[in-house]
C-alpha positions in Angstrom: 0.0 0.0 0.0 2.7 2.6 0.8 4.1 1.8 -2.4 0.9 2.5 -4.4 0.7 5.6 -2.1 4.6 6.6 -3.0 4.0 6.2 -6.3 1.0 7.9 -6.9 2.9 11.2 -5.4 5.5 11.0 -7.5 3.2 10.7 -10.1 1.3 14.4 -8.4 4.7 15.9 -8.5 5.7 14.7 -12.4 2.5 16.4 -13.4 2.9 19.9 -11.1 6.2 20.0 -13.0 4.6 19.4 -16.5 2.3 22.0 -16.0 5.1 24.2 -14.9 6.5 23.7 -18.5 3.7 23.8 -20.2 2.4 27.3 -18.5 3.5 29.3 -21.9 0.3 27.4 -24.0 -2.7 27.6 -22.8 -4.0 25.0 -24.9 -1.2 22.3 -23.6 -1.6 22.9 -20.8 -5.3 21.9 -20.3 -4.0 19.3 -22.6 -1.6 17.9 -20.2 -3.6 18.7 -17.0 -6.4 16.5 -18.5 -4.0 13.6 -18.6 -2.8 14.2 -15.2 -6.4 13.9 -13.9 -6.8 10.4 -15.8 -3.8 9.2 -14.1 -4.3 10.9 -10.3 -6.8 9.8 -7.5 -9.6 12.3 -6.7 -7.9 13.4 -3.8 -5.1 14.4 -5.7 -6.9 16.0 -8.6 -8.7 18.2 -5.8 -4.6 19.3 -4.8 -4.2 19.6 -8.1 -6.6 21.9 -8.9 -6.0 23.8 -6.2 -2.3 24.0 -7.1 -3.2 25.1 -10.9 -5.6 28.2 -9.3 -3.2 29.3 -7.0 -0.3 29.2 -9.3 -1.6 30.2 -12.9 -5.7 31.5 -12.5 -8.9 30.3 -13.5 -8.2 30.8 -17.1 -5.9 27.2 -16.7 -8.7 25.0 -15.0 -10.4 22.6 -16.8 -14.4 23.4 -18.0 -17.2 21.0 -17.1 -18.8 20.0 -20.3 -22.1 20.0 -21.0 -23.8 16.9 -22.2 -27.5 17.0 -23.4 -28.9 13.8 -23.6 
């Protein structure tokens, strides 16, 4: 378990600094933070978003979308 947990983090911090990196494009970067949030636990997305407002705005969180059914 502590390894799942271990790795997991690592995986929170590889994706904080890809999103560091990819700050210049807006487009990447919701690009790369949607791939982060496939790979993260919901925990960590919450700290993740969190992270992205703090650091770079609202402009670089990810939309809801809309579905009609």
């Amino acid at each position: 378990m502590k390894k799942i947990r271990q790795k997991s983090k690592e995986m929170l911090v590889y994706s904080k600094n890809v999103l560091n990196k990819m700050s210049f494009d807006v487009f990447l970067f919701k690009k790369e933070l949607t791939k982060a949030c496939k790979n993260l636990s919901t925990e960590e997305v919450d700290e993740l978003m969190k992270w992205v407002l703090e650091n770079f705005g609202a402009q670089y969180v990810l939309q809801p979308i809309l579905v009609k059914k």
